[in-house]
matplotlib code that plots the C-alpha trace (Angstrom):
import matplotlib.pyplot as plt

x = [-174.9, -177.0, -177.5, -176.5, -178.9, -180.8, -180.6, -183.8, -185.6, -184.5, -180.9, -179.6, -177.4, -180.4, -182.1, -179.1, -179.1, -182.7, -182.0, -179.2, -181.2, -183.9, -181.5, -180.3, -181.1, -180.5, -182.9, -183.9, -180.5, -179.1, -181.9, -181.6, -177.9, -179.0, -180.9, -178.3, -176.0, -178.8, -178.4, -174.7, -173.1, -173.0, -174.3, -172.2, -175.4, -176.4, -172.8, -173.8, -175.3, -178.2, -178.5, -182.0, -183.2, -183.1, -180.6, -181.3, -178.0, -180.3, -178.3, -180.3, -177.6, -178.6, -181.4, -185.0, -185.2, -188.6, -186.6, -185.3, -181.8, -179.1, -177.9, -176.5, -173.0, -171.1, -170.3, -166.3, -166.7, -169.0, -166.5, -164.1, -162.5, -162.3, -158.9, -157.1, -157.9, -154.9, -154.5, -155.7, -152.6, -153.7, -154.0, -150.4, -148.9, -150.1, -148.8, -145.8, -144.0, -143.7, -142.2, -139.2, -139.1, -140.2, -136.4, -137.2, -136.4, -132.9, -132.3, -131.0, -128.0, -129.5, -132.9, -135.0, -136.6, -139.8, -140.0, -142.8, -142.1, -143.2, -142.1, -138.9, -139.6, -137.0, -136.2, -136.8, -134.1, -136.4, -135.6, -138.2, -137.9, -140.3, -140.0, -142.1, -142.0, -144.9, -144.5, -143.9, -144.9, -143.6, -143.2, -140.5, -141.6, -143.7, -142.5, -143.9, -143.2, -144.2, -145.4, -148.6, -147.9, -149.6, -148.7, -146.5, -143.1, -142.3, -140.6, -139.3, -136.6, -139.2, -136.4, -134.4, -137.6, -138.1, -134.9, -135.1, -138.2, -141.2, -142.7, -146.4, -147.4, -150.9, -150.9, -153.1, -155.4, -158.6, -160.6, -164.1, -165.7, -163.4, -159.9, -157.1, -153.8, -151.3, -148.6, -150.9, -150.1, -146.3, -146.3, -148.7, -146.3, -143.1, -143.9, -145.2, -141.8, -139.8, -141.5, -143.9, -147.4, -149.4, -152.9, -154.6, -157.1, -159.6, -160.2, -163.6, -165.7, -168.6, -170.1, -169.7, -172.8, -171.2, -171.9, -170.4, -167.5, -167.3, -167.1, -164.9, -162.1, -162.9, -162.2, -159.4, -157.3, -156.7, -158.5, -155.1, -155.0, -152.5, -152.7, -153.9, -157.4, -158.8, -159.0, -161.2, -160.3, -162.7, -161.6, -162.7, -160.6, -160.1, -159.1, -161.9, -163.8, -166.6, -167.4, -170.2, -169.9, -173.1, -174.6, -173.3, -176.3, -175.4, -171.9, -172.1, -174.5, -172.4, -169.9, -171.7, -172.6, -169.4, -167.7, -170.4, -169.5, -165.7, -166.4, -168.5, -166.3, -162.7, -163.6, -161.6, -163.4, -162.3, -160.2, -161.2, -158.6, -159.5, -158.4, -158.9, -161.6, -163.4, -163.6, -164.9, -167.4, -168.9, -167.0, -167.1, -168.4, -169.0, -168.1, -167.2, -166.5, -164.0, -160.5, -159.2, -156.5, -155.6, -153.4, -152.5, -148.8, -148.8, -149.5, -150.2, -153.8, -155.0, -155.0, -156.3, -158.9, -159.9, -161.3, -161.4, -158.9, -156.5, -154.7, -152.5, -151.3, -150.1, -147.6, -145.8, -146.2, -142.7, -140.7, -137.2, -136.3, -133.7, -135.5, -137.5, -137.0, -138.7, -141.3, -143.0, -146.2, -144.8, -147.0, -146.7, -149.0, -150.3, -149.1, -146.1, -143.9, -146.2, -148.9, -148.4, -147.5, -150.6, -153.2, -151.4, -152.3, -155.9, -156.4, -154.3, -152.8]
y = [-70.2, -68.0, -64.2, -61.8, -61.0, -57.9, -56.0, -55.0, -51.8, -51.6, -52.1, -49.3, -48.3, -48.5, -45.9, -43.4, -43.2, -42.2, -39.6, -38.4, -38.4, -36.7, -33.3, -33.4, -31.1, -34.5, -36.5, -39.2, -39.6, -40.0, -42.2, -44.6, -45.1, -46.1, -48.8, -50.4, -49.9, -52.0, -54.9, -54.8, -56.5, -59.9, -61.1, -63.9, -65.3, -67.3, -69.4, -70.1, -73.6, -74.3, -77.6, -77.2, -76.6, -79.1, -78.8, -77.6, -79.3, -82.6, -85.7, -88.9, -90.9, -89.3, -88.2, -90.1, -90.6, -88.6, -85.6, -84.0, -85.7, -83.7, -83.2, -86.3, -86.7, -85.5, -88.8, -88.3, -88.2, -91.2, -93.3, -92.5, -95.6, -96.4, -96.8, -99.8, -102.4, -102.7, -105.0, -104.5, -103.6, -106.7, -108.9, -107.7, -108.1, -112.6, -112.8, -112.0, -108.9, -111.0, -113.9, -111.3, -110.3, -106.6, -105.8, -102.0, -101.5, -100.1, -96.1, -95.5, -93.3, -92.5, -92.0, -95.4, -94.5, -96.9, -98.1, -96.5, -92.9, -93.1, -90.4, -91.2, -92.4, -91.3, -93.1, -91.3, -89.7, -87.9, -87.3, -87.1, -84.3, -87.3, -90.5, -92.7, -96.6, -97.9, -101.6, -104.0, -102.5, -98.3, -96.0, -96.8, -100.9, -98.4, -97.8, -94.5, -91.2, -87.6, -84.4, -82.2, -78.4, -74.9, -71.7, -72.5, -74.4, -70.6, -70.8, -74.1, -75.9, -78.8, -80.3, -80.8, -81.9, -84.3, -85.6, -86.4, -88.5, -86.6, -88.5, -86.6, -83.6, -82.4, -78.9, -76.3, -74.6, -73.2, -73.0, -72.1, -69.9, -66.6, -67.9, -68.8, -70.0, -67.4, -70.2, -71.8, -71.3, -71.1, -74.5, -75.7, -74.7, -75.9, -79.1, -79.9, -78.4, -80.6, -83.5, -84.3, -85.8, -83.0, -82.7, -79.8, -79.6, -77.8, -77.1, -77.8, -74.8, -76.3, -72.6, -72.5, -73.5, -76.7, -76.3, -72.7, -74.3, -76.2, -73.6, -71.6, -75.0, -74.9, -71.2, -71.4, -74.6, -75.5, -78.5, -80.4, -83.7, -84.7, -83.6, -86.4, -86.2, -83.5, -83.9, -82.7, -82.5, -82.8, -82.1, -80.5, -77.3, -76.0, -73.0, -71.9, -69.1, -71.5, -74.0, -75.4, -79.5, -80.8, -84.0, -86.7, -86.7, -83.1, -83.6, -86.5, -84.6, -81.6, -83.9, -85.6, -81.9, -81.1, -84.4, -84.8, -80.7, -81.5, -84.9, -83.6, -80.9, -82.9, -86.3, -87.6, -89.0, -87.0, -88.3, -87.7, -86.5, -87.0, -87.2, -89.6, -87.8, -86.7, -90.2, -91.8, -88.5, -89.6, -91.6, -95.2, -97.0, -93.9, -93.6, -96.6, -96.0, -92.8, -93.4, -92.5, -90.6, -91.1, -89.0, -91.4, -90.1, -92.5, -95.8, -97.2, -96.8, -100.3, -99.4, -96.2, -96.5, -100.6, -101.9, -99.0, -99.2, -96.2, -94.7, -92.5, -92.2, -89.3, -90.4, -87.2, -83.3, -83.1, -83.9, -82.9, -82.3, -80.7, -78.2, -77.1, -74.7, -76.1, -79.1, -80.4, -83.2, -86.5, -89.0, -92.7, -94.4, -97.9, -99.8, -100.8, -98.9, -100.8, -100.4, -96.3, -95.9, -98.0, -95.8, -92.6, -94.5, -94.5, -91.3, -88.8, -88.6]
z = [24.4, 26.6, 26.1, 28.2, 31.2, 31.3, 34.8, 36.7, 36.6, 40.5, 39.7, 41.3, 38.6, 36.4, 38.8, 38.7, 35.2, 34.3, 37.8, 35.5, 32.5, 33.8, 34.7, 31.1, 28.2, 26.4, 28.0, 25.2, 24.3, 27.3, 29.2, 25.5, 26.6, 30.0, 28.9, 26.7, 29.7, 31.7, 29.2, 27.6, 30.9, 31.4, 34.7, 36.5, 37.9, 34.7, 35.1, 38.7, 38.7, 41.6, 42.2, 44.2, 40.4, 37.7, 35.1, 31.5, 30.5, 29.1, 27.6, 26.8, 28.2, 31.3, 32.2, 31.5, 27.6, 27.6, 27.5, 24.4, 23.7, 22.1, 18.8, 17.0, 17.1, 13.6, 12.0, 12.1, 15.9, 16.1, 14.4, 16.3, 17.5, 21.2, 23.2, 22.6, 25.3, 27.9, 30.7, 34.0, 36.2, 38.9, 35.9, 34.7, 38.5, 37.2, 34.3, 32.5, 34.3, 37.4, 35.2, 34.4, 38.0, 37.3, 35.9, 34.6, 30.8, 29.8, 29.4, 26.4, 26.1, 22.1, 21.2, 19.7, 16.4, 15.2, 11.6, 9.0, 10.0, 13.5, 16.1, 18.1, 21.1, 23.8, 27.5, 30.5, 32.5, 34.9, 38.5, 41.3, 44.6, 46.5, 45.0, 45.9, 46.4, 44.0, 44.7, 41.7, 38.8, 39.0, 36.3, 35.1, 33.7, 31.6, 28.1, 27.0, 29.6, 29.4, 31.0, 31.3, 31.9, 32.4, 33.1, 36.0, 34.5, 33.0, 29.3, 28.6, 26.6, 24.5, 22.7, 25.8, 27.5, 24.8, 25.0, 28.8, 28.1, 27.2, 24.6, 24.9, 26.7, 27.7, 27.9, 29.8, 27.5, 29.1, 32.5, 32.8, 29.7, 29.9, 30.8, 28.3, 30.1, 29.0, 27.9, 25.8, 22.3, 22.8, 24.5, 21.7, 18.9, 20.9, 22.1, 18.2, 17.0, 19.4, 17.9, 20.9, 20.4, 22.4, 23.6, 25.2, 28.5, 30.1, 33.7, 34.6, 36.5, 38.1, 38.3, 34.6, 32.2, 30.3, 26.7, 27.3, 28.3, 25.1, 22.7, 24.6, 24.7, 21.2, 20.4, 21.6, 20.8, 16.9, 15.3, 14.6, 13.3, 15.0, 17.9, 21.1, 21.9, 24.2, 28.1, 30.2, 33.7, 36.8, 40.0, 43.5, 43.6, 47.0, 46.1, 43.0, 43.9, 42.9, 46.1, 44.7, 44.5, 42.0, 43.0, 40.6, 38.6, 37.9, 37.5, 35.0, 32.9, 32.5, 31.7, 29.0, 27.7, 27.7, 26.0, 23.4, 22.4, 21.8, 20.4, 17.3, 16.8, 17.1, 15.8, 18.8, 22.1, 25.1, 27.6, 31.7, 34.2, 37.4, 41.2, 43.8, 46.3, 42.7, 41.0, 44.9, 45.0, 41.4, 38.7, 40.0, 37.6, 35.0, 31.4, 30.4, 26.8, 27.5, 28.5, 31.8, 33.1, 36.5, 39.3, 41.8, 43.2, 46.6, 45.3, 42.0, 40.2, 40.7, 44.5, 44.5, 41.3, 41.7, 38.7, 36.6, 33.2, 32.6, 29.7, 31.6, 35.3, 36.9, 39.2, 40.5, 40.2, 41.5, 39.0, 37.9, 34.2, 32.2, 30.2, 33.0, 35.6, 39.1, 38.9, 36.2, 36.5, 35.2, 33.7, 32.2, 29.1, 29.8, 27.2, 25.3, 22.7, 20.0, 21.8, 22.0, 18.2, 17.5, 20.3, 18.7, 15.3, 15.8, 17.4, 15.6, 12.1]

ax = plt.figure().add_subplot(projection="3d")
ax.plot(x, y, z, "-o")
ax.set_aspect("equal")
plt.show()
């Protein structure tokens, strides 16, 4: 992490205090004070990222190899497995959901419990305030629902939530390298109570120096083994007070800063959020090896996101849940029930 930065001898601040020090009968004290007051504050200008300059953010994996490459990876990260391998949604449209003619699974009226102590895995009941018509394969021909939540959905009812279909959560930790969501740790501890597999994720500032970032995400949310990996998640925000937009060069190395940082410390590989206009800007194509998950609440991924695999899809933020007051994001895993306990398997404990 960077130290703070020390003001300049011009600051006018700086200039008031020796004035002040100079009338006092204390002078050496006094003017001694003044100088720590130059240096204790923390100036906002080293978050601010100028992309005229070249980063100091270096990763081997993406800039030229002559440069210095970071730290290894701890070895529990590095063998961490990768995602299970799902099918791609067009190649699932071929085969065998359009031999059952896309019938959507059965609600359950009781909760489905897994052999060898696996979590219960609930239907969804969910309602939607704009549902939307997704074409032959929707959310619900997908097994495994949840939720992700901040701040915003107030004090909620988790075991009521769970029971209406919320089978993970991802849950708002941090943004930046100074902000904690206020709801964090009570909707940490309640969703876990509930019974619901919960990750945490961090809003990415782009004025924000990555690796500072890191450690604050890490500060701040628990090194639990069971717990779903972490997620960053890397948007354009239209209303940040930071309107700075990297080139993609930039913004995959602070990414890969970033990733690497959690990786080593959690043992778990990070998954990406991400919106449309973001991914088009500059993840076509990127980060292969890390599994995706994608908003997409018009049409379904393989539309909006061609070619690229997901893990999750966002497919509303207006939701409608029991257990909730107002809307609540709704999200679907790609895979089977099996196919979930097994993913949650590898990843968690």
């Amino acid at each position: 992490m960077r130290g703070p930065a020390w003001r300049s001898r011009s600051d006018p601040c700086f200039l008031f205090c020796v004035r002040v020090a100079m009338r006092s009968l204390n002078y050496s004290l006094l003017l001694v004070a003044c100088l720590g007051l130059a240096g204790c504050s923390r100036s906002t200008a080293v978050d601010v990222l100028d992309i005229s300059k070249p980063s100091r953010e270096t990763t081997s994996s993406i800039l030229p190899s002559s440069l210095t490459p970071p730290a290894p990876v701890a070895a529990s990260a590095a063998a961490s497995p990768a995602p299970i391998a799902l099918a791609e949604p067009d190649r699932l449209q071929s085969q065998a959901l359009e031999q059952v003619a896309m019938v959507a699974p059965p609600r359950p009226s009781a909760p489905q419990r897994s052999e060898g102590g696996r979590r219960t895995v609930y239907g969804a009941r969910f309602k939607d305030a704009h549902p939307i018509a997704f074409g032959r394969i929707t959310p619900s021909h997908h097994a495994i629902h949840g939720v992700d939540v901040s701040r915003w959905q107030g004090n909620m009812d988790w075991e009521t939530l769970r029971q209406q279909g919320a089978n993970f959560a991802f849950i708002k930790a941090t943004d930046g390298g100074d902000h904690v969501d206020p709801m964090f740790r009570k909707n940490w501890d309640g969703a876990e109570a509930a019974g619901i597999r919960r990750g945490a994720y961090h809003f990415f500032y782009w004025c924000r120096v990555a690796s500072e970032q890191a450690d604050w995400f890490i500060r701040n949310v628990p090194k639990d083994p069971t717990a779903l990996p972490p997620v960053i998640d890397v948007e354009w925000n239209h209303l940040s007070s930071c309107k700075k937009r990297p080139s993609r060069a930039v913004v995959l190395e602070k990414m890969q800063v970033f990733m690497d940082r959690l990786e080593a410390h959690y043992g778990q590989r990070p998954i990406i959020y991400t919106a449309p206009d973001f991914y088009e800007d500059n993840l076509k194509g990127a980060f292969p090896n890390h599994p995706f998950w994608l908003r997409s609440v018009a049409q379904h991924p393989s539309k909006v996101y061609p070619n690229r695999e997901w893990l999750f899809w966002q497919y509303s933020g207006s939701g409608l849940s029991k257990g909730v007051t107002g809307r609540i994001d709704l999200n679907v895993f790609h895979g089977s029930e099996r196919e979930w306990h097994r993913w949650v398997g590898r990843v968690s404990s």
